[in-house]
N, C-alpha and C positions, 0 to 999 in steps of 0.2 A: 265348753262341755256340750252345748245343744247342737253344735256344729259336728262332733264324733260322735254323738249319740244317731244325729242324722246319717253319717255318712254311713255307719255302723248298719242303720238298717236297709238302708240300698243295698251296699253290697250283701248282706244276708237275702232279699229281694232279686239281686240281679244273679244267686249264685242257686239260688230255690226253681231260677226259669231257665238255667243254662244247658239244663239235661236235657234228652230228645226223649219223644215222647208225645202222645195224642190228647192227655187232657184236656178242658179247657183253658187251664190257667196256663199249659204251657202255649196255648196256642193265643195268649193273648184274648180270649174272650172277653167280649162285655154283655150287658143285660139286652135283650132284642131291642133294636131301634133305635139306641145308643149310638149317640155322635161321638168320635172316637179326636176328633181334629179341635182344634180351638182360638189359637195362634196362626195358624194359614187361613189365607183370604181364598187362594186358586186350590188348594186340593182340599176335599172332605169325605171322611172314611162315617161309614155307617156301620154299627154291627147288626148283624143279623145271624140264627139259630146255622151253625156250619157254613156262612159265607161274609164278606163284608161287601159293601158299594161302597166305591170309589169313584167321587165324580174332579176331574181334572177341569177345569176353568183356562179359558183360550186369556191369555193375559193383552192379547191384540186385539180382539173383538167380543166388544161387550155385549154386544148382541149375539153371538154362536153362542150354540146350545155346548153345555158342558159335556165334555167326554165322560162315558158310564163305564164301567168295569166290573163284574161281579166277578172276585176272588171266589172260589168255590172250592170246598176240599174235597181231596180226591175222593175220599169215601161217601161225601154227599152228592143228593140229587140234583142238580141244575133246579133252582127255582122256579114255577112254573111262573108265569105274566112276565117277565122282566122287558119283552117291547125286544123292538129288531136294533133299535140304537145304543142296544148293550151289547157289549164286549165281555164273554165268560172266559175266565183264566184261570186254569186252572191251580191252585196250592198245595203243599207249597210246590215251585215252578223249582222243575230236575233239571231243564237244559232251558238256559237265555242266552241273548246275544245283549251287552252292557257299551254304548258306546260312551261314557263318560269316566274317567277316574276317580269325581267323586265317587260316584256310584258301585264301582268297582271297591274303594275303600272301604263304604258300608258294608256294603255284602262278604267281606274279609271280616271286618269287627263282628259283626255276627255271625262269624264260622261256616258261610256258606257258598265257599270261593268253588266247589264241587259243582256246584248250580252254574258256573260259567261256562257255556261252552265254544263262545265267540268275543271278540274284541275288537274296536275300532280304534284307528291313531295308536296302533301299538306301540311304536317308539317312542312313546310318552307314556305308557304303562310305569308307574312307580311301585305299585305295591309288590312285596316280594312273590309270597306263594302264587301270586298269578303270572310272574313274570316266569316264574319254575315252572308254572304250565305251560305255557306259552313255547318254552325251550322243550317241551318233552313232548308237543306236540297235543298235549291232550286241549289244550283251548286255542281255536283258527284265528288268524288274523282276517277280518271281514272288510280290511281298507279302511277308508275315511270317513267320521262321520259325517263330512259333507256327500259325499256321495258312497255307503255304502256298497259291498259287492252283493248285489242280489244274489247271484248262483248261489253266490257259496252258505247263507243265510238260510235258503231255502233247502240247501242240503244237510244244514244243522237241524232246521224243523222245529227252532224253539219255541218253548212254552209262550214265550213273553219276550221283545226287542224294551229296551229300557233306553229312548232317543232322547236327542236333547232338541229340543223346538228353537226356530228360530221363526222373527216373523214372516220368511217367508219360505220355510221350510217344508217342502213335501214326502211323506210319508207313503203316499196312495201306492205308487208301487207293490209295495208288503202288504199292505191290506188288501187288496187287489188278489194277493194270493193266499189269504187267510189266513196270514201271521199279526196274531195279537201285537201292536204297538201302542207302546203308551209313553206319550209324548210329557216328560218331564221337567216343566218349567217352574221347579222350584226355583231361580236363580231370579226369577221375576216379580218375588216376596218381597213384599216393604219393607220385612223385620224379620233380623237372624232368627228368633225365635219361629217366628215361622216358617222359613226357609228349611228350618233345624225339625221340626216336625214331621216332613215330608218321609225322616228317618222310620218312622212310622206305618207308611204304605210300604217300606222296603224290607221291613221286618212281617208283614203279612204277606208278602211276596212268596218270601223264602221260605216261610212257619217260622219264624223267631218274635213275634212278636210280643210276645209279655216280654223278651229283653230289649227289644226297640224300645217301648214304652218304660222299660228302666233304664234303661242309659239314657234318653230324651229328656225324664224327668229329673236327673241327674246332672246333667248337663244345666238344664234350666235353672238347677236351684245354685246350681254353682254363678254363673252367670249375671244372674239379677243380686247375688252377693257381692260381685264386683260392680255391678253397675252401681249399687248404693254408695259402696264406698266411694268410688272416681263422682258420686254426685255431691256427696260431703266437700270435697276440695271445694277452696272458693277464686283459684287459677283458672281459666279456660282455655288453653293456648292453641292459636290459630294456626290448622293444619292443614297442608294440601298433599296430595297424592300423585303415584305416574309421572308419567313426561310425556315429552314431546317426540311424537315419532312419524317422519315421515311429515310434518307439518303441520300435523294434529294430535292435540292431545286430549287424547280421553279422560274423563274424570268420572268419579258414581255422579247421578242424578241424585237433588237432592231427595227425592222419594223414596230411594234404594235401600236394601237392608246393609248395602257400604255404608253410606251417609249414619244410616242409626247405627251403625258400630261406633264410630268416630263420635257421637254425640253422644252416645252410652259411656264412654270411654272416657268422658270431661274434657272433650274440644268444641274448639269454636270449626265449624265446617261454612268455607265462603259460599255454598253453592247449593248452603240450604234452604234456603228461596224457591229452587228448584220443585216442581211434585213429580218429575219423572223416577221410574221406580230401573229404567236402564243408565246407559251410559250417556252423557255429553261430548258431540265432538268438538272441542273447540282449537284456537288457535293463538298460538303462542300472549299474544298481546292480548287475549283477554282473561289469561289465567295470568299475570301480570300485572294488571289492572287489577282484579280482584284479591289475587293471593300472594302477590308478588312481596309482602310483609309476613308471611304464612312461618310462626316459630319454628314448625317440624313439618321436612318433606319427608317424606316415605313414597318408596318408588319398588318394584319388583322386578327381579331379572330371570334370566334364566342361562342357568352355566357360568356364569361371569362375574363375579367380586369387583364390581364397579367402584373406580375410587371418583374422589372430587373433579380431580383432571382429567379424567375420563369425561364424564359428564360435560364440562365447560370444552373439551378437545371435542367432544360429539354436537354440541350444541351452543358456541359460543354465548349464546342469551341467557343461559342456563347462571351464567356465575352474576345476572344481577338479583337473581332469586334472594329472599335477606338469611333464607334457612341455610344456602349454598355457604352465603359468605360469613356466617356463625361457624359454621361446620354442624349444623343439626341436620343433616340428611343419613337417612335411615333406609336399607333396603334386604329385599330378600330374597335372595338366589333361591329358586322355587324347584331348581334341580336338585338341588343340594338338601332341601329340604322337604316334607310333605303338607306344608301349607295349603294346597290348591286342593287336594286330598281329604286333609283335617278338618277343616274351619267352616264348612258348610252346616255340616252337623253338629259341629263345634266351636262356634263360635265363641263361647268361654274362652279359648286357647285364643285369640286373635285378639280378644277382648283385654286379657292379661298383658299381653305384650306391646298391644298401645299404650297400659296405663302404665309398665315401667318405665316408657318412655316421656310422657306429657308428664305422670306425678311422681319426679323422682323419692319424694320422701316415703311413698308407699313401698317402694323397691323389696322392704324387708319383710312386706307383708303379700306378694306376690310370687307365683312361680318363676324359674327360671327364662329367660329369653327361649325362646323356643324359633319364631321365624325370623324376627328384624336383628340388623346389628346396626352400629354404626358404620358408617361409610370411610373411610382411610381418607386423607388428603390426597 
């Protein structure tokens, strides 16, 4: 009953902010000075009378000074003092150019796929209505976000570029020509929860955010409901992840808000040891050594319904794995589904579908499978 009473009031909450409109509650307002952020360690939103700051945190250097942003609404004044090392953007933002799909999924879930007016890596575009633009010509293909297309960026004139940093990724280009970037490394979050936060600057981005700020909250209370439950079990079973590709296999660091999935989820993770908050490269023989007894592998693909034999024909070393030769290997064709899309923001959804699989006796108590299956022989 406290669980429908809850859910009851959200949605009455997420459907009270859905409408368009300049107030402050639909815009998400808070009282001046008010931190808006809690959960995220690299981005923090401040409210302020018609503007918010947003300072992004270099996750590579702890020494740089954080990136500054004043979101500013159109109808407001530009704040006077904000200092040359802010970035004014203006909201909510008419024309962006979005080089990531999560990003693109967000700004879909909050109805503001209109604000799209470029894309990078389009052939990996998943979400529908953007893909419908993209065929009708009203949002450009801007190339790769490793190397975007400058010209055509600059012939778009967007409000706001929404990049994905990498460490040694340069932006200076764009800003060189007075295009607002802001380089978003939520992916560099300890904890899904904060990762899932970030939904928050993107919902001020657009003007949605008092429903950013519902669905986030929503999300979270979902979320740490299943974490309670997957902490009650008193199984831990020991999981590894990925594969071998190319002679190295990547795994999350145990620092990463991967790693806190899996151990939110009632596993044992070999490689939480680890305080890196990226990836590990390592090699065959020492995910072997470590995880080589690992109950459940979970692995993701893309286009390809990987069976067992697959696997062992791709990587003979793969069949001394012990999850290989149980048959607990689990994976998710990531074409097929919208995992890489969902799970950022919603990690709830990722969180579910590890716990059907580690605690089968929950099964009746949990959503349906959503990304993983089992793997065929």
């Amino acid at each position: 009953m406290v669980r429908f009473i809850y859910i009851l009031l959200t949605m009455c909450v997420l459907s009270a902010c859905s409408s368009k409109g300049s107030s402050g509650k639909e815009r998400g307002d808070a009282p001046d000075g008010d931190t808006l952020t809690h959960a995220a360690e690299l981005l923090t939103l401040v409210a302020h009378d018609g503007w918010t700051m947003a300072e992004l945190t270099n996750p590579w250097d702890e020494t740089a000074k954080a990136r500054r942003y004043a979101l500013v609404e159109r109808d407001s004044e530009v704040p006077a003092g904000l200092g040359e090392d802010v970035t004014v953007v203006r909201v909510p933002v008419e024309r962006s150019v979005v080089t990531s799909s999560v990003f693109i999924a967000a700004i879909d879930e909050l109805g503001a796929t209109g604000s799209i007016a470029g894309v990078t890596d389009a052939e990996y575009v998943a979400t529908a209505s953007v893909k419908a633009a993209m065929a009708s010509g009203k949002i450009a293909d801007v190339g790769t976000s490793a190397s975007p297309t400058l010209e055509t960026i600059i012939e778009i004139s967007p409000d706001v570029v929404l990049a994905t940093p990498y460490a040694e990724s340069d932006h200076s280009a764009m800003t060189k020509m007075k295009i607002p970037v802001m380089e978003m490394a939520d992916y560099m979050e300890k904890t899904p929860q904060g990762r899932a936060e970030w939904f928050r600057l993107i919902g001020r981005l657009y003007g949605r955010g008092a429903e950013a700020d519902s669905i986030y909250e929503r999300s979270m209370a979902e979320y740490e409901r299943l974490r309670l439950m997957a902490a009650g079990m008193e199984a831990r079973p020991k999981v590894i992840t990925e594969q071998v590709m190319s002679g190295t296999w990547y795994v999350p660091g145990g620092g990463s808000y991967m790693a806190r999935l899996l151990t939110d989820a009632g596993a044992e993770y070999p490689f939480s040891d680890d305080s890196s908050a990226g990836s590990l490269a390592l090699d065959f023989a020492t995910v072997l050594d470590r995880a080589g007894d690992a109950d459940y592998w979970l692995l993701k693909t893309y286009g390809t319904d990987v069976t067992l034999r697959d696997l062992k024909a791709d990587y003979e070393l793969n069949g001394r794995m012990k999850a290989w030769q149980t048959g607990e290997v689990y994976a998710a064709n990531t074409a097929a589904c919208m995992m890489y899309e969902e799970f950022p923001f919603h990690p709830e959804r990722l969180l579910a579908d590890y716990m059907r699989i580690f605690h089968r006796t929950l099964t009746d108590s949990l959503p349906e499978a959503r990304y993983f299956h089992k793997v065929r022989p």
